[in-house]
C-alpha positions in Angstrom: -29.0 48.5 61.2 -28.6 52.4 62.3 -30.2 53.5 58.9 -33.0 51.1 59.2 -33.6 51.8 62.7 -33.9 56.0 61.7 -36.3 55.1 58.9 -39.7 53.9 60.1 -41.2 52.0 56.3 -42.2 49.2 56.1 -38.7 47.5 53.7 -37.2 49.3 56.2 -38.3 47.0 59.1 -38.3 44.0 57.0 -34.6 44.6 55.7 -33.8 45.2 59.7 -35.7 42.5 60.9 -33.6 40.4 58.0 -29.9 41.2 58.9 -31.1 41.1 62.7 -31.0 37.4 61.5 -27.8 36.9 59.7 -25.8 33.8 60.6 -29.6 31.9 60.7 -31.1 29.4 58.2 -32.2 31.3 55.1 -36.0 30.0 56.0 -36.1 31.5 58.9 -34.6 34.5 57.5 -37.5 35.1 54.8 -40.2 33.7 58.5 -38.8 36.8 60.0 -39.0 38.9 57.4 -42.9 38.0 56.1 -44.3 38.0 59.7 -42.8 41.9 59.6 -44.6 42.4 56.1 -48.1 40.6 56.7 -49.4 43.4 58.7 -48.7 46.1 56.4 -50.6 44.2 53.7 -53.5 44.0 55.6 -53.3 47.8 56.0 -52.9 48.2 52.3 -56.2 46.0 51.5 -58.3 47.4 53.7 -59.7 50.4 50.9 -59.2 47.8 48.3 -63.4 47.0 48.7 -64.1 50.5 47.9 -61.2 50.8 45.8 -63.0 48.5 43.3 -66.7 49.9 43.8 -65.9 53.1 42.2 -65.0 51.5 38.6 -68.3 49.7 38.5 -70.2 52.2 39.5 -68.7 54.7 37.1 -70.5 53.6 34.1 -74.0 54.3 36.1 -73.5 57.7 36.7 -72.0 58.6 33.6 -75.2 56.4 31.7 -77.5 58.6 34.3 -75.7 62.0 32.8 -76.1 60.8 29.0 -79.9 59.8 29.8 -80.5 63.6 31.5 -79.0 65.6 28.8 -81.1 63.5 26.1 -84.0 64.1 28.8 -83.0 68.3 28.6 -82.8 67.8 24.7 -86.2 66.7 24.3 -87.8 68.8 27.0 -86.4 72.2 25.3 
């Protein structure tokens, strides 16, 4: 409990929050533990939107730099 209580991650709360609840039903051991971890997912998929804009847009702006050289090639 003392070395999850001096580290502040996130398996760090859940593991605490876990043994907090030894001696309790196994279900309400994993309750405990997923109502510690829930929040922390939501912080990770918050950029996820944006995470996944940036791969369909690549092809655009690498299309647009193709199309400009060609452009420059022809204009020379």
């Amino acid at each position: 409990m003392a070395l999850c209580k001096s580290n502040q991650s996130t398996i760090a709360r859940m593991i605490e929050k876990g043994i907090s609840r030894i001696g309790r039903p196994l279900p309400d051991i994993n309750a405990a533990a997923e109502n510690v971890g829930k929040p922390e997912v939501a912080k990770l998929e918050k950029g996820l939107p944006t995470l996944a804009t940036s791969p369909g847009a690549a092809p655009m702006v690498g299309f647009g730099t193709v199309m400009g050289m060609i452009w420059q090639h022809f204009t020379i």
